[in-house]
N, CA, C and O of each residue as an XYZ file, in Angstrom:
416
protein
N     123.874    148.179    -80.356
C     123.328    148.871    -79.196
C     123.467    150.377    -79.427
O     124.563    150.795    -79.799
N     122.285    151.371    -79.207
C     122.181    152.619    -79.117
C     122.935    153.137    -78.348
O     122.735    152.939    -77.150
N     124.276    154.138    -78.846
C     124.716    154.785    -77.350
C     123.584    155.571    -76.293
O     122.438    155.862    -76.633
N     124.056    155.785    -75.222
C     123.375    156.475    -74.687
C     123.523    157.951    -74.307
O     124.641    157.982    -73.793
N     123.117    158.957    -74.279
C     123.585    160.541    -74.167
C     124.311    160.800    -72.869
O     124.194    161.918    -72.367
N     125.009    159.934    -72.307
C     126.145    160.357    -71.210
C     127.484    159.747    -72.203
O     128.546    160.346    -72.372
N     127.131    158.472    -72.760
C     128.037    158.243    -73.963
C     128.248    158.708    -74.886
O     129.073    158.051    -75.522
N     127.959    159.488    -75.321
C     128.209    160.182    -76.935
C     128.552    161.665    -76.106
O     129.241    162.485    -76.712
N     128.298    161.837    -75.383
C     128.775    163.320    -74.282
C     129.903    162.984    -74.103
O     130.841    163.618    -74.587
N     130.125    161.465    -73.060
C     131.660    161.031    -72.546
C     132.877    161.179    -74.488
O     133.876    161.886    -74.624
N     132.468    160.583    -75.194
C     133.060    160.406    -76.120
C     133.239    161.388    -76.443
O     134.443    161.461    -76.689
N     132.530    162.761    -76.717
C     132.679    163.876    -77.769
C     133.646    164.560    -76.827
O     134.509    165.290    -77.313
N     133.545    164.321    -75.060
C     134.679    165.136    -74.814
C     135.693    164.876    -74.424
O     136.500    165.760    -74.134
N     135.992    163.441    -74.284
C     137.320    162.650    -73.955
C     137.029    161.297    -75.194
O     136.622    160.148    -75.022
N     137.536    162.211    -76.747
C     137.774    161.102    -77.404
C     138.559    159.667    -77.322
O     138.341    158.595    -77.887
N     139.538    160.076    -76.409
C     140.334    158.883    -76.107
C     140.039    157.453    -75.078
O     140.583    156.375    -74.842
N     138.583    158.370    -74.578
C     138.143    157.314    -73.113
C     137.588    155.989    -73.731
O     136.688    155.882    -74.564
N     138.475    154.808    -73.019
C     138.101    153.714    -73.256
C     136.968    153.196    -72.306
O     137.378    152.891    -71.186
N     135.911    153.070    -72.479
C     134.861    152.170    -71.848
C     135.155    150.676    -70.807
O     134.687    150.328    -69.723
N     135.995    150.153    -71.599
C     136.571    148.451    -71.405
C     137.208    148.801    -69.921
O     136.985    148.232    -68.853
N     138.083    149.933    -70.204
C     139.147    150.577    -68.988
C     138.334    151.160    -67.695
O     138.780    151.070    -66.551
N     136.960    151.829    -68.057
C     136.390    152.238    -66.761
C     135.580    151.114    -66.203
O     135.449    150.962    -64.989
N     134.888    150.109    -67.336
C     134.346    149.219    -66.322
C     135.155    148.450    -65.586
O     134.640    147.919    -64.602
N     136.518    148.209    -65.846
C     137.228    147.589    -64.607
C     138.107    148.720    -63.407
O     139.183    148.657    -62.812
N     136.662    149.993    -63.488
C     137.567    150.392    -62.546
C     136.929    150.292    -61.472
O     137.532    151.028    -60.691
N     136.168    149.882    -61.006
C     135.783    149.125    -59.535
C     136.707    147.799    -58.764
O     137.095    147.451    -57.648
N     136.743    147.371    -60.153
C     137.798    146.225    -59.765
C     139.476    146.685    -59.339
O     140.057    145.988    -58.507
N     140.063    147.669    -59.849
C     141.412    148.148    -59.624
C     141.065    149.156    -57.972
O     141.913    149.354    -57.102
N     140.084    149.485    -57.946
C     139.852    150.419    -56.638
C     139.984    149.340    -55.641
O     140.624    149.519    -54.604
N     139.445    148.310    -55.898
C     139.125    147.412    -54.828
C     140.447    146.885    -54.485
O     140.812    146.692    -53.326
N     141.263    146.622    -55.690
C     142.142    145.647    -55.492
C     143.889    146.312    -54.981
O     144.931    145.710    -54.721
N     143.495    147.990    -55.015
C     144.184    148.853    -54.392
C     143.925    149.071    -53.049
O     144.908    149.197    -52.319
N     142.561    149.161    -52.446
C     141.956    148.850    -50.906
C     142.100    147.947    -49.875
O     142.313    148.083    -48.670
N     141.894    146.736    -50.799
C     141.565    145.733    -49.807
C     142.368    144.104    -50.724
O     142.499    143.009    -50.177
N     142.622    144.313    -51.619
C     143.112    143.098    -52.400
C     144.707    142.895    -52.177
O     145.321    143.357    -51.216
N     145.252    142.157    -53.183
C     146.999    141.654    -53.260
C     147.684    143.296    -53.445
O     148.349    143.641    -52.468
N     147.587    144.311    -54.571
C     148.356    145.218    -54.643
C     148.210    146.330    -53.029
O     149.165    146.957    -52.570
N     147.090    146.324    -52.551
C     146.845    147.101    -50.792
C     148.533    146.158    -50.222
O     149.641    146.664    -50.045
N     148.048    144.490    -50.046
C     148.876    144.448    -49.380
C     150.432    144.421    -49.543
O     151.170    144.239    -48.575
N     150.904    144.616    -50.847
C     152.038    145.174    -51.645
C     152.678    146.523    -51.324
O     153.890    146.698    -51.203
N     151.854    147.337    -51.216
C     151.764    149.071    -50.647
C     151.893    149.358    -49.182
O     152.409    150.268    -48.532
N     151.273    148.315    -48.908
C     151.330    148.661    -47.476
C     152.480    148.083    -46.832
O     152.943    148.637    -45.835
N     153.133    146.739    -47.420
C     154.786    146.340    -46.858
C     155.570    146.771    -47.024
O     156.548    146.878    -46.283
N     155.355    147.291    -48.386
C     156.197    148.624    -48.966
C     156.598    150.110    -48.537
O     157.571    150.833    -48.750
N     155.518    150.218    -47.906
C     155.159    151.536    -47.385
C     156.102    151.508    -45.588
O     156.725    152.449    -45.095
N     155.936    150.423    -45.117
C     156.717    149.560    -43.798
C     157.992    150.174    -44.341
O     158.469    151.284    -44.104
N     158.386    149.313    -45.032
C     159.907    149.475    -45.356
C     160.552    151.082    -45.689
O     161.719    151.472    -45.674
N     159.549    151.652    -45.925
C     160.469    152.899    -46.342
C     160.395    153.966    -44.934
O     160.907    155.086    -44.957
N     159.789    153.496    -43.926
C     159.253    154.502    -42.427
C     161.212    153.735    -42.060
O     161.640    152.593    -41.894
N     161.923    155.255    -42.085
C     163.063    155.032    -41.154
C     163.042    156.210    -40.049
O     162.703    157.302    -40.505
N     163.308    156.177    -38.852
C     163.855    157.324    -37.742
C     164.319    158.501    -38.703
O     165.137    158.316    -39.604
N     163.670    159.840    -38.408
C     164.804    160.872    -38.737
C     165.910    161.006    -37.998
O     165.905    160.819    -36.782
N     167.243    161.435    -38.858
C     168.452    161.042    -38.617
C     169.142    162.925    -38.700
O     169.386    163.561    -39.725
N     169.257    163.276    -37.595
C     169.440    165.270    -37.594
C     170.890    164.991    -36.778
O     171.129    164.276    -35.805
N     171.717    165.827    -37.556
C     173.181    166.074    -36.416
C     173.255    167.540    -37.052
O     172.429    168.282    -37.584
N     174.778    167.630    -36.723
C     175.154    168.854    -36.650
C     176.206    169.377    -38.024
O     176.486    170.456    -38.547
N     176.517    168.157    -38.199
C     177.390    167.523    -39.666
C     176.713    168.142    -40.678
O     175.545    167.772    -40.794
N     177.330    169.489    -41.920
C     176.948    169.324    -42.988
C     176.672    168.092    -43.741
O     175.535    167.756    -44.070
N     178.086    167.212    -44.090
C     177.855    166.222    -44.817
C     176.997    165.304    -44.038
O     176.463    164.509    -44.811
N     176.769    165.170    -43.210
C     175.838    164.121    -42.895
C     174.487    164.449    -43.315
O     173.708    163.644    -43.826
N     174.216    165.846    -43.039
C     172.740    166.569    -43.686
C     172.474    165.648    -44.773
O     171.819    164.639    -45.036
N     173.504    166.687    -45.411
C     173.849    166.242    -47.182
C     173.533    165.166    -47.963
O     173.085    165.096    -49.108
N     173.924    164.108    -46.936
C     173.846    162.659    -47.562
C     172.578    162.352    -47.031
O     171.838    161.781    -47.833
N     171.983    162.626    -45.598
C     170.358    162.126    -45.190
C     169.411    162.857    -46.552
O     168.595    162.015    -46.925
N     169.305    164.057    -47.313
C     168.555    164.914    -48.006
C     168.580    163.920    -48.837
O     167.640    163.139    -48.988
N     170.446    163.839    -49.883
C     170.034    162.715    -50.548
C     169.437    161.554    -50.557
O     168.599    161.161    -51.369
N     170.054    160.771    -49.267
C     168.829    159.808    -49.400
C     167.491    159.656    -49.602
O     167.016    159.053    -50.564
N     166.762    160.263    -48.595
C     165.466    160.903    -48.866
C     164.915    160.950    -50.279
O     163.949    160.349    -50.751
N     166.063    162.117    -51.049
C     165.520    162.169    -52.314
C     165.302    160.832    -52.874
O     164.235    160.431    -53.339
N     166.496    160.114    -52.785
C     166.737    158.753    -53.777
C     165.688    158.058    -53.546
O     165.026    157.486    -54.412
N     165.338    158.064    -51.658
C     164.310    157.030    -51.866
C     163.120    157.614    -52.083
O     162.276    156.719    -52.100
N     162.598    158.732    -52.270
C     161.481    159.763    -52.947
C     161.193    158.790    -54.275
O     160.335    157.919    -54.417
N     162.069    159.189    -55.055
C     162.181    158.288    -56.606
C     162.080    156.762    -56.523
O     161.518    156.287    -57.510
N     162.406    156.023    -55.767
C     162.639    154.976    -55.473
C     160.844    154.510    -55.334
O     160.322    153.665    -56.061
N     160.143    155.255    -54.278
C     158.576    154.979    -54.364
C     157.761    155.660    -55.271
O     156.660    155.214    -55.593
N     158.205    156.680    -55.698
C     157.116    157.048    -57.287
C     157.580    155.533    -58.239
O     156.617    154.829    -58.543
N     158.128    155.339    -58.419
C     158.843    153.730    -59.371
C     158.120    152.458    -59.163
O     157.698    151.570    -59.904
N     158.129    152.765    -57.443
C     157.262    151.510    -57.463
C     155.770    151.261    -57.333
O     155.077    150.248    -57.427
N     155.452    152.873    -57.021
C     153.896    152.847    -57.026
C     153.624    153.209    -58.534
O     152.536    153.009    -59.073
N     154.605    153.705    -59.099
C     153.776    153.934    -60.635
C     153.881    152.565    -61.115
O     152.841    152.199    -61.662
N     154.887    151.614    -61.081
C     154.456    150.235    -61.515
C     153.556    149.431    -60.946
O     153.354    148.317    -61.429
N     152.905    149.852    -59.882
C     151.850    148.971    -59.507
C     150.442    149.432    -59.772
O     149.473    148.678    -59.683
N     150.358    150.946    -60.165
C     149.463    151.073    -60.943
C     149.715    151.523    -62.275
O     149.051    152.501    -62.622
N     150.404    151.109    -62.987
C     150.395    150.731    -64.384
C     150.174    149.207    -64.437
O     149.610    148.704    -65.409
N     150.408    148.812    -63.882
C     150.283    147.093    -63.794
C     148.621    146.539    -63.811
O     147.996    145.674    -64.426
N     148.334    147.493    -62.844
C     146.631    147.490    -62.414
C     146.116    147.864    -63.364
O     145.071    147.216    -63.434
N     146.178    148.525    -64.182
C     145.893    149.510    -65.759
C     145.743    148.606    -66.501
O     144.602    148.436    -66.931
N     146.781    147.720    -66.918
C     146.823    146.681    -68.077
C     146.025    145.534    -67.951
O     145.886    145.099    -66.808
N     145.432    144.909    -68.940
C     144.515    144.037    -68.924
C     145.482    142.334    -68.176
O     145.086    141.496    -67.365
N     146.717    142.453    -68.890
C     147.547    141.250    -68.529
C     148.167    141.703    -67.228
O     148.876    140.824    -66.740
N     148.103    142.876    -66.489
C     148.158    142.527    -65.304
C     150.510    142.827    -65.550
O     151.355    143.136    -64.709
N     150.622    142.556    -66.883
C     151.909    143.361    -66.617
C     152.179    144.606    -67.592
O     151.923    144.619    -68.796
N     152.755    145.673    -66.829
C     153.162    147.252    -67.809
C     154.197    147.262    -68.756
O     155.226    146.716    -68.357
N     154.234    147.762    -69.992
C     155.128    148.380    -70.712
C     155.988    149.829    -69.770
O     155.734    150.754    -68.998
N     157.218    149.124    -70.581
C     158.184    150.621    -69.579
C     157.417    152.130    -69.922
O     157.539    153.115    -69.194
N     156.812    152.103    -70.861
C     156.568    153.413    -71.351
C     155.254    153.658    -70.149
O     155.186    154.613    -69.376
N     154.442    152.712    -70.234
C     153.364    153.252    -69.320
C     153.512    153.441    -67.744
O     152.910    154.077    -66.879
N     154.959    152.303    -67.809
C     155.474    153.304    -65.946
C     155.719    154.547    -66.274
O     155.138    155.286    -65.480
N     156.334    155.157    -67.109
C     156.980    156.141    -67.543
C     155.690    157.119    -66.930
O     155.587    157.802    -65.911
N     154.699    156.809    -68.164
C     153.635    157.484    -67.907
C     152.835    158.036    -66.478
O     152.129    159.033    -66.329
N     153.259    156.927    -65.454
C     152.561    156.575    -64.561
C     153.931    157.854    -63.386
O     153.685    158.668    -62.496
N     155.039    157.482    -63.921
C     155.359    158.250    -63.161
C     155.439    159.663    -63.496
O     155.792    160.287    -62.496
N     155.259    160.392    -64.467
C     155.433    161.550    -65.253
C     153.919    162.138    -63.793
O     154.094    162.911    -62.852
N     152.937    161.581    -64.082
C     151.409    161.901    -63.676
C     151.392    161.983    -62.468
O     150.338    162.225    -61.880
């Protein structure tokens, strides 16, 4: 098959773009919207809504900030594994490409 001149354009300027990877990207949009990983995100997303917690207590600050932070990290982790997961053809990620996923 003849490429076509949006293909040999796409290629010359993102040598690395895989084809295989964008045609399933209708399918990963969808399945982030309205499919199993939406409703993964969204129970997920439940669980992490707590009351803000304000006193007058340094250390109490202290330890609410940290938390916060921890659980900051805690959801880049799990949303970068659910779309690195979505990424892969088998549907499961190499640590490196969470890595990736969370670096981005």
């Amino acid at each position: 098959m003849k490429p076509t001149p949006l293909r040999k354009a796409t290629t010359q300027a993102y040598p690395d773009f895989d084809d295989k990877k964008a045609a399933a990207y209708g399918g990963l949009v969808k399945d982030f919207t309205t499919g199993q990983r939406a409703v993964h995100l969204t129970a997920y997303g439940r669980q992490s809504i707590t009351p803000a917690h304000v006193t007058t207590n340094g250390a109490e600050i202290l330890h609410a900030r940290y938390k916060r932070y921890k659980r900051y990290h805690q959801d880049v982790t799990y949303v970068a594994t659910e779309v690195a997961e979505g990424t892969e053809s088998g549907g499961v990620a190499a640590e490196g490409t969470i890595k990736e996923q969370e670096e981005a």
